[in-house]
C-alpha positions in Angstrom: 73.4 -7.3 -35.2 71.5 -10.6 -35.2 73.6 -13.0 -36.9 70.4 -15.1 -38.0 69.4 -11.9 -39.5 73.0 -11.4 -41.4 72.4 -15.2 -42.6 68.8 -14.6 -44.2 70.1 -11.2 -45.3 67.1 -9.5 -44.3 68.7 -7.0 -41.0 65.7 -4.1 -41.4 64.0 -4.3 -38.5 63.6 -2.7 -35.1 63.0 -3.9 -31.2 62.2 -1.4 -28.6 61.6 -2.8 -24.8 60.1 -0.1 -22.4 61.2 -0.6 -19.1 59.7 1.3 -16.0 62.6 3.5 -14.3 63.3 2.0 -11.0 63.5 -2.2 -11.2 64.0 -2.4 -15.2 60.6 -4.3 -15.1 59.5 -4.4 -18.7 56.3 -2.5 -19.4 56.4 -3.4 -23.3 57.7 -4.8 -26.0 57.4 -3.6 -29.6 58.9 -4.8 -33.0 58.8 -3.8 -36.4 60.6 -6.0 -38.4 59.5 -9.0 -41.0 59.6 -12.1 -38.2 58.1 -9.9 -35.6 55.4 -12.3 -35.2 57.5 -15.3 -34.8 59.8 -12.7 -32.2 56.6 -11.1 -30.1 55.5 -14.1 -27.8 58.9 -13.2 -25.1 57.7 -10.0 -25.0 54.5 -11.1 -24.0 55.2 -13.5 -21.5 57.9 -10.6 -20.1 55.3 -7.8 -19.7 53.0 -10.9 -18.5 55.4 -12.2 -15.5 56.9 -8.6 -15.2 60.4 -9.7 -16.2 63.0 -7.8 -16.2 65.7 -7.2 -18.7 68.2 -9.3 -16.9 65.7 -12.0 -17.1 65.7 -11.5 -20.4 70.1 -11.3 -20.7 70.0 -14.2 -18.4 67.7 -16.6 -20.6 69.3 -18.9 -23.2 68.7 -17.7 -26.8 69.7 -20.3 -28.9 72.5 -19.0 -32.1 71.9 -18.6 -34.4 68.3 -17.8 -34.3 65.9 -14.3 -35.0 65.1 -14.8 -31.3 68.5 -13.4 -30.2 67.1 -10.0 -31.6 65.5 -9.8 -27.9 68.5 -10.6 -26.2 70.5 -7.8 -28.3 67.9 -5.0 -27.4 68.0 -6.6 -23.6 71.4 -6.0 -23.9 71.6 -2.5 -25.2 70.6 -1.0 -22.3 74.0 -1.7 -20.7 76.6 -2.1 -23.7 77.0 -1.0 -27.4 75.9 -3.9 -29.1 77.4 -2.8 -32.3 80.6 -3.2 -30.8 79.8 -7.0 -29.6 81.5 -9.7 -31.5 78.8 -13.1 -32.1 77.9 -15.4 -29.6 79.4 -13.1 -26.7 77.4 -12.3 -23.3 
């Protein structure tokens, strides 16, 4: 969970990245969630410069900040991210 999100106590929300099935380019990026318009714009620039997830693991995401949300979901598609303590890689 986004510990930004735990902070402002407002955790309802979702991010889902759609990645095509052979590089792990991202296709899309959609959010639901209060601050997704303040959250949207690396999405755009990732389905823009056809980034991939690991760009998006690799990049700095300043904590605590809403923007780690992107990282997290990046993240998910190769760990739990429940089971991630803050501030780990």
């Amino acid at each position: 969970m986004c510990q930004k999100a735990s902070i402002i106590s407002n955790t309802k929300g979702v991010i889902k990245i759609l990645i095509d099935s052979e590089g792990k380019t991202i296709l899309g990026v959609h959010i639901l969630a209060p601050h997704a318009a303040d959250l949207i714009h690396e999405g755009v620039l990732a389905v823009k410069h056809k980034l991939t997830i690991d760009d998006i693991i690799d990049t700095v995401h300043v904590f605590p900040t809403l923007s780690e949300s992107m990282k997290l979901a990046a993240q998910a598609f190769y760990k739990d991210i429940g089971s991630l303590s803050c501030c780990t890689e």
